[in-house]
LODRENDO-837801 format. One record per residue (C-alpha): x, y, z; residue in one letter. Coordinates in pm, whole numbers, padded with zeros to 5 digits, always signed. Layout:
BEGIN
XYZA
...
# end
This chain:
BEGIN
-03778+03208-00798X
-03529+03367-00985X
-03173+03474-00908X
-03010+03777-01055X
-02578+03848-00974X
-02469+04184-01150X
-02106+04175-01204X
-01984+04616-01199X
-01608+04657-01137X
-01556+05069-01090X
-01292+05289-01167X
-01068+05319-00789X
-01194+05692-00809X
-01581+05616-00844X
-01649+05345-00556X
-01741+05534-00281X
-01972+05770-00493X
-02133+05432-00641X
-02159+05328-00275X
-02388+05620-00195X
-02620+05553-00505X
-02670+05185-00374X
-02707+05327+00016X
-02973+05531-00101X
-03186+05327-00327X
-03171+04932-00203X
-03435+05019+00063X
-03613+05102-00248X
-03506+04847-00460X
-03611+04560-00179X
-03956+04714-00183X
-03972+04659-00539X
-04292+04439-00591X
-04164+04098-00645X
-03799+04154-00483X
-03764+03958-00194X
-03391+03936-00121X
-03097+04212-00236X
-02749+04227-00088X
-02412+04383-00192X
-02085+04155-00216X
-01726+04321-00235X
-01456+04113-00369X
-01182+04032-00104X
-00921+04105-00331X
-01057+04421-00556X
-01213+04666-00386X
-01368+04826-00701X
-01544+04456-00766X
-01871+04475-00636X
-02170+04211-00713X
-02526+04230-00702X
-02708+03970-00522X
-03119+03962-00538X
-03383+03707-00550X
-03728+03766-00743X
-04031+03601-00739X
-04042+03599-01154X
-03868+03680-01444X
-04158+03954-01511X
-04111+04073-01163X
-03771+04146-01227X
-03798+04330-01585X
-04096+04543-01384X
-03823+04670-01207X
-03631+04694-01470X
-03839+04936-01684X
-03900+05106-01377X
-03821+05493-01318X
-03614+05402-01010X
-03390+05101-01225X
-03377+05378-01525X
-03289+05665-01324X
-03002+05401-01057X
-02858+05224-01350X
-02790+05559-01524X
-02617+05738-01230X
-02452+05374-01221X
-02312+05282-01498X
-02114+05587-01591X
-01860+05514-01279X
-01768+05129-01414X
-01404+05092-01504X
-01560+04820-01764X
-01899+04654-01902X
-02104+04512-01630X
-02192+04148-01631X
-02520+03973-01521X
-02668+03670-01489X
-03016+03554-01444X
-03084+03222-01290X
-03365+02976-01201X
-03341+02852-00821X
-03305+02481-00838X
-03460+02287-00535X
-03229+01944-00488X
-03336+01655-00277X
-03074+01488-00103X
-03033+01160-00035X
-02922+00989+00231X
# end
């Protein structure tokens, strides 16, 4: 399984309109063929620090997605309200046994 976190801190002015794009498209992101967990974090401290949070079956589940209409058409209605760059990071979920 891989794990995707998207870094996107917004200009103060653009968080509640970048709110409604993600209210309106996770349902749709979550049915994504190969998504099987999404959830949005807000920082504690900065309320115009939001993370992405999503689990994929594959790395070629996720760039499906990714060079899907819905990505293309959320990521540009996105990316025009960040204050700076976004961030992301793509990671392998790493099963550890325990021992007692």
């Amino acid at each position: 399984m891989l794990v995707r976190i998207v870094s996107m801190h917004f200009r103060e002015d653009a968080c509640d309109a970048f709110l409604e794009i993600f209210n309106k498209s996770h349902g749709l992101i979550r049915a994504s063929k190969g998504c099987r967990f999404l959830e949005l974090l807000r920082d504690e401290n900065d309320p115009c620090h939001f993370m992405t949070h999503s689990h994929w079956e594959s790395e070629m589940a996720l760039e499906k997605y990714r060079s899907s209409e819905l990505f293309k058409k959320t990521w540009a209605l996105t990316k025009v309200l960040f204050e700076r760059k976004a961030e992301a990071w793509s990671l392998l979920n790493q099963e550890i046994e325990v021992s007692s």
